[in-house]
C-alpha positions as CSV (number, residue, x, y, z in Angstrom):
1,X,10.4,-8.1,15.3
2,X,8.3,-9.9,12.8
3,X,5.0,-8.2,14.0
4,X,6.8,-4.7,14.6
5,X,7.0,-5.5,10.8
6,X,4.0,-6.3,9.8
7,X,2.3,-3.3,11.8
8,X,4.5,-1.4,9.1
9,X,2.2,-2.3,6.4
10,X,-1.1,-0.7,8.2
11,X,-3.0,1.9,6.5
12,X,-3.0,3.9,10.0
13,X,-0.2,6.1,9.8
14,X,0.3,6.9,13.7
15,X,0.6,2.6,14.2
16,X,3.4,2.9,11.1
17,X,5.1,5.3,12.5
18,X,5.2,3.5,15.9
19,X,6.4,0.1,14.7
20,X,9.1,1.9,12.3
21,X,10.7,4.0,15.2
22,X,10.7,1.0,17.4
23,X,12.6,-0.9,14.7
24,X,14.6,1.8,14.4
25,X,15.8,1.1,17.7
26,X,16.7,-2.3,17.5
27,X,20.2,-3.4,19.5
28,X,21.9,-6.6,17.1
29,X,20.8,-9.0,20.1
30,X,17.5,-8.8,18.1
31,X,18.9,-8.8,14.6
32,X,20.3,-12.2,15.9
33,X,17.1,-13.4,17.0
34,X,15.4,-12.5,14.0
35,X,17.9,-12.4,11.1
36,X,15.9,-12.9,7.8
37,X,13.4,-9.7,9.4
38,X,14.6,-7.4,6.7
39,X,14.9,-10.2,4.1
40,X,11.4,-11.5,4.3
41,X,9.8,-8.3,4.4
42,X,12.2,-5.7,2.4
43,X,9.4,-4.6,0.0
44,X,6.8,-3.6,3.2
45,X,9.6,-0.9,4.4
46,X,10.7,0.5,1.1
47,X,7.1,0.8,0.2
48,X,6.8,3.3,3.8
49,X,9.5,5.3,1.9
50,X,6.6,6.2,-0.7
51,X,4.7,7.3,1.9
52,X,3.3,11.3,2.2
53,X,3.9,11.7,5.7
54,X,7.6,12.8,6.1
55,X,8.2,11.6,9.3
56,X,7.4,8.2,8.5
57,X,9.5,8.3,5.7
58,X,12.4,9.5,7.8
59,X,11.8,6.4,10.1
60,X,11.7,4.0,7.4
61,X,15.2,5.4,6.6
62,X,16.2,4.7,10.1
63,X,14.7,1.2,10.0
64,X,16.3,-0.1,6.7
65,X,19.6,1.6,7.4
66,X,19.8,-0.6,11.4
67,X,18.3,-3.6,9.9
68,X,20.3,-3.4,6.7
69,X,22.5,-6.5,5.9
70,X,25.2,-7.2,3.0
71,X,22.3,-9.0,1.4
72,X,19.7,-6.2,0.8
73,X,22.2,-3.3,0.9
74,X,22.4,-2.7,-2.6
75,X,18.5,-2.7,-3.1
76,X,17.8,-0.6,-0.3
77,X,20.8,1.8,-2.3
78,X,19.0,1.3,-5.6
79,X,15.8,2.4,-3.8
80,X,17.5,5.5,-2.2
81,X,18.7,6.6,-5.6
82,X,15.6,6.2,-7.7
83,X,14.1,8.8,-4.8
84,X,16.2,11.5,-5.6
């Protein structure tokens, strides 16, 4: 989980996109393995949501809203408000 995060913070967009799709797809067996994966690194996946690409965009959307905990909800919100 930790590197699927950090491959989010590549300059290659194709490798983002990869690593954000499979985070996307995370079951809460890894959330439990890795809790503080979304803590640690919040500001690495709501910088992809600045991102040109659209697709990438939409995965770090995915990603934030499965990895999203009572602890950074309201600053993933505030970031999904001061985009529209």
């Amino acid at each position: 989980m930790h590197l699927l995060v950090k491959f989010t913070g590549v300059k290659e967009p194709n490798i983002k996109y990869l690593a954000l799709e499979c985070l996307s797809k995370a079951q809460p067996f890894h959330l439990l393995a890795c809790p503080n994966v979304l803590k640690d690194n919040l500001n690495i996946l709501l910088s992809c949501l600045k991102e040109p690409d659209i697709s990438i965009r939409k995965s770090a959307i995915d990603s934030l809203f499965t990895l999203a905990t009572s602890e950074t909800s309201s600053e993933i919100i505030n970031e999904f408000l001061d985009h529209l």
